[in-house]
C-alpha positions as CSV (number, residue, x, y, z in Angstrom):
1,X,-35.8,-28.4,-102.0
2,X,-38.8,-25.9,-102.6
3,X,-41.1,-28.2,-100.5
4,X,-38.5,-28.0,-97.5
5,X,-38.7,-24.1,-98.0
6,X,-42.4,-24.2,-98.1
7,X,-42.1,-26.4,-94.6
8,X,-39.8,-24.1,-93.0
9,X,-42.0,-21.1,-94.2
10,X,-45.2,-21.9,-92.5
11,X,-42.8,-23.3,-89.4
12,X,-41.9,-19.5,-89.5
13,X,-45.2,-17.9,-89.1
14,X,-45.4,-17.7,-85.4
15,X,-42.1,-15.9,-86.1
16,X,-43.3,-13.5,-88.0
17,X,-46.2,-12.6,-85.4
18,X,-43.2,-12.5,-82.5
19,X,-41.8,-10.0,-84.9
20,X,-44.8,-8.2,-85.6
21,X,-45.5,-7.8,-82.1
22,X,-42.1,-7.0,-80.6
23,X,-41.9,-4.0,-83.6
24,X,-45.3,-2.7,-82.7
25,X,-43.7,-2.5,-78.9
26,X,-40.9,-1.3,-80.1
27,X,-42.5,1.9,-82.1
28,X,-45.2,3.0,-79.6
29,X,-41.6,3.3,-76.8
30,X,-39.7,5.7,-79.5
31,X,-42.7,7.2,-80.9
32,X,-41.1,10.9,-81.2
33,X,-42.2,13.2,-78.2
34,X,-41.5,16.9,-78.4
35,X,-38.1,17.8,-77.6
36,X,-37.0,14.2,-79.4
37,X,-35.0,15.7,-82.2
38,X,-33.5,12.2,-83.4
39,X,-37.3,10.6,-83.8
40,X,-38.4,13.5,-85.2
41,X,-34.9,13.7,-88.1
42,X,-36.0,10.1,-88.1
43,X,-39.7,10.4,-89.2
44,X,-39.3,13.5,-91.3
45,X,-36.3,11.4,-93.3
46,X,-39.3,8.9,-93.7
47,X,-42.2,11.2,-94.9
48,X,-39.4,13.3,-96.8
49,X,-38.6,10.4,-98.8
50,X,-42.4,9.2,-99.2
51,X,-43.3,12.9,-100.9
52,X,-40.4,13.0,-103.0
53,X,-41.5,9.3,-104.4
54,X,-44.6,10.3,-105.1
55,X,-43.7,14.0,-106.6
56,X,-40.6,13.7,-108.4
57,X,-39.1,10.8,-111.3
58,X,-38.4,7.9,-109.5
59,X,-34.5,7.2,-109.5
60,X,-35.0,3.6,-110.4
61,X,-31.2,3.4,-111.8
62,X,-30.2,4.0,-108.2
63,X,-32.1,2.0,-106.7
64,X,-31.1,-0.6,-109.2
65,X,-27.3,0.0,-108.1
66,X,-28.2,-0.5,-104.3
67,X,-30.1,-3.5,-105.5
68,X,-26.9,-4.9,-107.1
69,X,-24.5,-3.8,-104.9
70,X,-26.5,-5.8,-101.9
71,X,-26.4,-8.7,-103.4
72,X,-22.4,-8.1,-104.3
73,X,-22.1,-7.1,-100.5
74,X,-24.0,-10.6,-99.3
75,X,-22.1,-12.7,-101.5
76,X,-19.0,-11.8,-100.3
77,X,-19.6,-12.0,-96.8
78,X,-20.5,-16.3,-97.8
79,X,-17.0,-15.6,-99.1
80,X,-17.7,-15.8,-102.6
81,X,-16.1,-14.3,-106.0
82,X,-18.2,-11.2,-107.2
83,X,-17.5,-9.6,-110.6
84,X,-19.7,-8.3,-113.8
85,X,-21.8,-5.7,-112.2
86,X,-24.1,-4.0,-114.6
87,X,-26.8,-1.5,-113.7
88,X,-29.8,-0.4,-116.5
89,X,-32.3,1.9,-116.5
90,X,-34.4,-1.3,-115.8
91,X,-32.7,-4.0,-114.5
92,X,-29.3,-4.8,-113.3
93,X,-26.7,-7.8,-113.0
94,X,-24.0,-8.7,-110.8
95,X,-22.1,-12.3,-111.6
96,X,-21.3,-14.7,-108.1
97,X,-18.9,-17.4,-107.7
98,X,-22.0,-19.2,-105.5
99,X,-25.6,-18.2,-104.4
100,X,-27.8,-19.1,-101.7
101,X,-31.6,-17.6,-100.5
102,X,-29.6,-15.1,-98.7
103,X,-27.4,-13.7,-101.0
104,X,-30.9,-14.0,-103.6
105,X,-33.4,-12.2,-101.4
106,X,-30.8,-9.5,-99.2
107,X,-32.0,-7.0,-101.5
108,X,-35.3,-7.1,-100.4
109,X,-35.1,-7.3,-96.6
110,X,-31.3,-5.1,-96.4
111,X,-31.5,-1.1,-96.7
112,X,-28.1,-0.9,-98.5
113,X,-28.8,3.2,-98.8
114,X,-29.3,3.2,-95.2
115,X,-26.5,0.7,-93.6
116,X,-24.6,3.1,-95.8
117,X,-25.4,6.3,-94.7
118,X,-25.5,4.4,-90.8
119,X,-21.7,3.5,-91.6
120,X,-19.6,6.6,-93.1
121,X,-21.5,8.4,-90.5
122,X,-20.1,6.4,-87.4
123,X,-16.8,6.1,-89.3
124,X,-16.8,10.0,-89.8
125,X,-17.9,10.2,-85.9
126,X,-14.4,7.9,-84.9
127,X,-12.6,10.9,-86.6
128,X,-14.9,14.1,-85.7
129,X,-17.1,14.8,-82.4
130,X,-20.5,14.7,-84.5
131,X,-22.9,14.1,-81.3
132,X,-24.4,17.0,-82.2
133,X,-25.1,16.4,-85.5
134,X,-26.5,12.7,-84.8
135,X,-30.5,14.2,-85.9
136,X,-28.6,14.2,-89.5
137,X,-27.8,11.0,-89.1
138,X,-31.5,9.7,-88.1
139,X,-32.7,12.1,-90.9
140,X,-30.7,10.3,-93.4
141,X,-31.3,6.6,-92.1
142,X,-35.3,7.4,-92.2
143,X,-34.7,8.6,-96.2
144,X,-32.8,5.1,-96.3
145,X,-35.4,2.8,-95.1
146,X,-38.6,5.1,-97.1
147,X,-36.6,4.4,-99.9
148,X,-35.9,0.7,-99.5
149,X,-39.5,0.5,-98.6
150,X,-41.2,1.8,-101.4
151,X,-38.9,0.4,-104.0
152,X,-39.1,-2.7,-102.8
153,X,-42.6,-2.8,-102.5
154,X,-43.3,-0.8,-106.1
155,X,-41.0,-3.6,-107.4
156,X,-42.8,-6.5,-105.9
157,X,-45.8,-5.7,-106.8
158,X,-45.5,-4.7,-110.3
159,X,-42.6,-6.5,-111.6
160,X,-42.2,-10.0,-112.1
161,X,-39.3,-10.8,-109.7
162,X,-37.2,-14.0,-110.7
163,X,-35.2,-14.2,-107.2
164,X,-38.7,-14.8,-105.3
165,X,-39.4,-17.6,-108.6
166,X,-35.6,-18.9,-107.7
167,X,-36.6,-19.5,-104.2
168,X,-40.7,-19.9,-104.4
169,X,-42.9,-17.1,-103.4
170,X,-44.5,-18.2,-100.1
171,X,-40.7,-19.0,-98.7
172,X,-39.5,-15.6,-100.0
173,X,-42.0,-14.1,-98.6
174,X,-42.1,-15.4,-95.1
175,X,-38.0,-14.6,-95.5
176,X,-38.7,-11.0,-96.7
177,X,-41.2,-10.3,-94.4
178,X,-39.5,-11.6,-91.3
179,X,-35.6,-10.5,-92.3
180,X,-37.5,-6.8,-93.0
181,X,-38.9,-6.9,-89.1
182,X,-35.3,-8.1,-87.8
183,X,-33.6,-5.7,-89.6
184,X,-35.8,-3.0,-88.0
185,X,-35.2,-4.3,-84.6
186,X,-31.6,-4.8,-84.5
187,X,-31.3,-0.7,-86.5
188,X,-33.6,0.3,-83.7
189,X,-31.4,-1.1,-81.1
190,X,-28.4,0.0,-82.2
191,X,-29.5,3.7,-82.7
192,X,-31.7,4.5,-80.1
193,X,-30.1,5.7,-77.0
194,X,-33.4,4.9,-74.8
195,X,-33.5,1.0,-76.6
196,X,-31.0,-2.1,-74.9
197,X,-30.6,-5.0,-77.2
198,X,-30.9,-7.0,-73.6
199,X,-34.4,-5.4,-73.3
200,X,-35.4,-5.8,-76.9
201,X,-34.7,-9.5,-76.7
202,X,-36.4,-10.3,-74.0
203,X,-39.5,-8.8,-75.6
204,X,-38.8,-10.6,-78.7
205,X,-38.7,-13.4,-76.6
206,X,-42.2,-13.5,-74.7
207,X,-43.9,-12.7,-78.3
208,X,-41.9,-15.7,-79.5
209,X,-43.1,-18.2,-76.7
210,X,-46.7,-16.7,-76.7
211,X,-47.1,-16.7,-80.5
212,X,-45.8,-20.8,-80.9
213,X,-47.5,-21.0,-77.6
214,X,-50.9,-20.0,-79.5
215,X,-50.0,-21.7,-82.4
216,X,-49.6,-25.2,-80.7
217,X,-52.5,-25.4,-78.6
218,X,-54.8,-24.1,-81.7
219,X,-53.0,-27.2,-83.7
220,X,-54.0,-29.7,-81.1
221,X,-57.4,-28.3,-80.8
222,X,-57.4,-28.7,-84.5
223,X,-56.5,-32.3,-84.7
224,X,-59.1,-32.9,-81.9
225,X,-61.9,-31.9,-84.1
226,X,-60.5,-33.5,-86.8
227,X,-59.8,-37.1,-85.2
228,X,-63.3,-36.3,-83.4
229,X,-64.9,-36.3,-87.0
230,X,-63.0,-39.2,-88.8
231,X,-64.0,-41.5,-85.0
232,X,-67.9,-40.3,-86.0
């Protein structure tokens, strides 16, 4: 099956240019302005985060938990059996009834810290008027997302990481990359007052067709020098 997931990977590319594109859109339209408080919460939650990971001990354990707990949360929603969860100083371990490449590799693309702090905020809002308070809310989510960010990272680039192995590097990759972008998108949507999902897709969209646009006609040109060469 790896060689199918290495097929599917490099058929994802373009995707992940679409992605790339549609986020940079996306971030020069809510690039904070002043007077913007929720950019602003939003931004300083990031760069909050991003000093406190460099300054203070690193709360690996906790991120270790979230780690855990997203692949716990994953499997259930594929309606599987979870049980065993165990969380070190260095690693952790939940046991599933059943796995798949999403359930394997959520962790790396999900901000369980942020979805977290997005949800018993907006469950707290169905109970108390907290419109006013919504800059702690984007405060909070950027602290999620730093923190998923530089863990993950950290993590991937210093420790060996037997879920990528599992599922083989270049698809997990591709998967990590483009589910990370997604993610992004579809948070950005939902939060931003100024941002339409029906806007945002068709911006995702265009970068789709113009990046598998690119892609095929560079493919064909390709195979015309190459069948060019093998007819000389």
């Amino acid at each position: 099956m790896k060689w199918l997931k290495r097929i599917l990977a490099i058929a994802l590319l373009p995707s992940c240019a679409a992605a790339t594109l549609t986020a940079w859109d996306v971030a020069r339209r809510l690039l904070p302005t002043a007077g913007d408080n929720v950019s602003l919460a939003f931004c300083g939650g990031y760069l909050l985060w991003l000093v406190i990971f460099v300054v203070l001990p690193k709360p690996t354990r906790t991120y270790i938990l979230g780690h855990e707990l997203t692949h716990a949360f994953w499997a259930l929603l594929m309606g599987a059996r979870v049980s065993g969860l165990k969380v070190g100083k260095n690693s952790g371990q939940v046991r599933t009834s059943k796995s798949n490449w999403l359930i394997t590799l959520a962790p790396y693309f999900f901000p369980f810290y942020a979805m977290l702090f997005m949800a018993l905020f907006f469950i707290a809002h169905l109970i108390w008027n907290l419109t006013a308070w919504f800059w702690v809310l984007f405060l909070l989510t950027g602290i999620g997302w730093s923190f998923h960010v530089t863990f993950t990272l950290m993590l991937l680039l210093t420790v060996a990481q037997p879920d990528l192995k599992s599922q083989g590097y270049l698809f997990s990759a591709v998967i990590i990359y483009l589910m990370n972008l997604l993610t992004i998108l579809v948070t950005a949507g939902a939060l931003s007052p100024t941002l339409r999902f029906a806007d945002l897709g068709a911006t995702a969209w265009k970068h789709l067709l113009l990046s598998y646009g690119w892609t095929l006609d560079n493919l064909a040109a390709l195979w015309q020098h190459i069948a060019h060469a093998i007819g000389h």
